[in-house]
C-alpha positions as a printed NumPy array, in Angstrom:
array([[ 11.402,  15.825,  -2.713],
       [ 14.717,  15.087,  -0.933],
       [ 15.971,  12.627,  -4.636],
       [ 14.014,   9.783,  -6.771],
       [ 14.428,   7.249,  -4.367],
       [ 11.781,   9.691,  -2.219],
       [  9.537,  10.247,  -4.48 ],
       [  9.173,   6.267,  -5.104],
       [  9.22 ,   5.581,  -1.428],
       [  6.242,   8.129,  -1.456],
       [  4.447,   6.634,  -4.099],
       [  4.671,   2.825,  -2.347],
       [  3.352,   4.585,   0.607],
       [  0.661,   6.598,  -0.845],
       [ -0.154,   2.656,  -2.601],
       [  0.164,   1.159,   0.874],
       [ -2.885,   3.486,   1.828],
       [ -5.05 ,   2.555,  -1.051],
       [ -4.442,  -0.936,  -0.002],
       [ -5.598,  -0.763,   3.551],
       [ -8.728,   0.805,   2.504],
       [ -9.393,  -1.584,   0.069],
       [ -8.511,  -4.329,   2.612],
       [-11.193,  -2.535,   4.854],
       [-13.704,  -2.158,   2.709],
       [-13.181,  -5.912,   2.278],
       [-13.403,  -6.966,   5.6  ],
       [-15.931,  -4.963,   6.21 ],
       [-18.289,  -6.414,   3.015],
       [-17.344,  -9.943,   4.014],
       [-20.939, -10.742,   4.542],
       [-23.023,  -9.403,   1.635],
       [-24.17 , -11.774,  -0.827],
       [-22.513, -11.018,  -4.219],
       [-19.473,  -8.818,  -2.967],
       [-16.245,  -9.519,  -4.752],
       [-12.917,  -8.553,  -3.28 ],
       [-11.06 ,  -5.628,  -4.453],
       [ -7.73 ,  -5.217,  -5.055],
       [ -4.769,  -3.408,  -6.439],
       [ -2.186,  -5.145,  -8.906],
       [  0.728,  -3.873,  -6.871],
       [  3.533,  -4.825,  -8.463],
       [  2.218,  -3.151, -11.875],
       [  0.754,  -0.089, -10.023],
       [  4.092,   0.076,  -8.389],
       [  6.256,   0.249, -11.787],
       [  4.159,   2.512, -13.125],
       [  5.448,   4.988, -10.672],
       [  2.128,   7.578, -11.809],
       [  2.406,   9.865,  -9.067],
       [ -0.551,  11.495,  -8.087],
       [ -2.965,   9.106, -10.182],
       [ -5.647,   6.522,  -8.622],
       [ -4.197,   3.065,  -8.82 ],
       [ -6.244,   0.906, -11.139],
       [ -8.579,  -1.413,  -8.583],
       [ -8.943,  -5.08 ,  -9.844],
       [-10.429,  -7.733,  -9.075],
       [ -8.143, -10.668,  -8.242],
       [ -8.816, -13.943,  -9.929],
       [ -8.54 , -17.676,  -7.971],
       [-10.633, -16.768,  -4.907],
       [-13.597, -19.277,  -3.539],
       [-16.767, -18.417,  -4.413],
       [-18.968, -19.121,  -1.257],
       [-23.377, -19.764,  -2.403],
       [-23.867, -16.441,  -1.825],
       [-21.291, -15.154,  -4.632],
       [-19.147, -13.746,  -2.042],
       [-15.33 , -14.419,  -2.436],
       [-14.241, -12.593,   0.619],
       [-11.701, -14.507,   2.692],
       [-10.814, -12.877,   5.836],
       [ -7.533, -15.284,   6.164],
       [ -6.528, -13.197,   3.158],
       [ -7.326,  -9.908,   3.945],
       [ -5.774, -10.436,   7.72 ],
       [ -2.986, -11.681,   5.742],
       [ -2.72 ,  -8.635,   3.354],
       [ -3.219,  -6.371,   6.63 ],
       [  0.004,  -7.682,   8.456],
       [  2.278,  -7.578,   4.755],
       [  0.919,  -3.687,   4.443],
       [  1.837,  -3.06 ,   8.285],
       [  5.075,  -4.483,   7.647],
       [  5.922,  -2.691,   4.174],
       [  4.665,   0.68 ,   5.45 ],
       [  7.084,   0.199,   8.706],
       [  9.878,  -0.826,   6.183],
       [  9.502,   2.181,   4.294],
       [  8.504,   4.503,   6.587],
       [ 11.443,   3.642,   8.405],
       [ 13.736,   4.13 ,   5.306],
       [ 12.134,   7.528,   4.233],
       [ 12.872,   8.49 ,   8.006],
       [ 16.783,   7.502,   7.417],
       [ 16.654,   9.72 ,   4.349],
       [ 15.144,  12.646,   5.974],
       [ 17.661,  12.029,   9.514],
       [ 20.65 ,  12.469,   6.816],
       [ 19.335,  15.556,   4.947],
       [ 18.95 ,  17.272,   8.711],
       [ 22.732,  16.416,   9.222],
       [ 23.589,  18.066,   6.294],
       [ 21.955,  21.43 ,   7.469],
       [ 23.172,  21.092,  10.763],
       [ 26.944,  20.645,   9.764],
       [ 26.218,  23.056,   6.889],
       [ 25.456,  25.925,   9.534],
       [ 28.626,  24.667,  11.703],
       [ 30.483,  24.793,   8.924]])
């Protein structure tokens, strides 16, 4: 681990994957009477900061209920899919400026 700030960025990623296959899994059971959408409570899971342990899958409250008991709404998920794109970018981005400085401070190490 390169310091804390690491480790959390790789916990929020390794989040950002549960997401995306709960998002899936979503889309994907958008038809079948009775399915109810899955989710993680981010923000807690996130604070938590459990490395290593499955995030706690919920089931958020407030969604419509079509006939069939279904509450899948694809707005949503397509919603949730472009937020996790852009958070995973974000971070990856930042754990790729931590990793860029740590390589400079070999490289001038050896020079040095």
């Amino acid at each position: 681990m390169l310091d804390p700030s690491a480790g959390r960025l790789e916990h929020y990623l390794d989040l950002l994957a549960a997401r995306q296959k709960l998002v899936a899994a979503n889309i994907a059971n958008a038809d079948p009477p009775g399915y109810r959408t899955r989710d993680l409570d981010f923000q807690f899971e996130f604070e938590s900061l459990v490395p290593g342990a499955a995030p706690n899958v919920i089931n958020p409250t407030g969604l419509a209920v079509k006939n069939d008991g279904n509450d899948v709404s694809l707005d949503r998920e397509a919603r949730l899919l472009a937020e996790n794109a852009m958070r995973f970018n974000l971070a990856a981005s930042l754990l790729k400026g931590q990793i860029q400085m740590v390589r400079k401070a070999i490289e001038e190490g050896k020079n040095g």
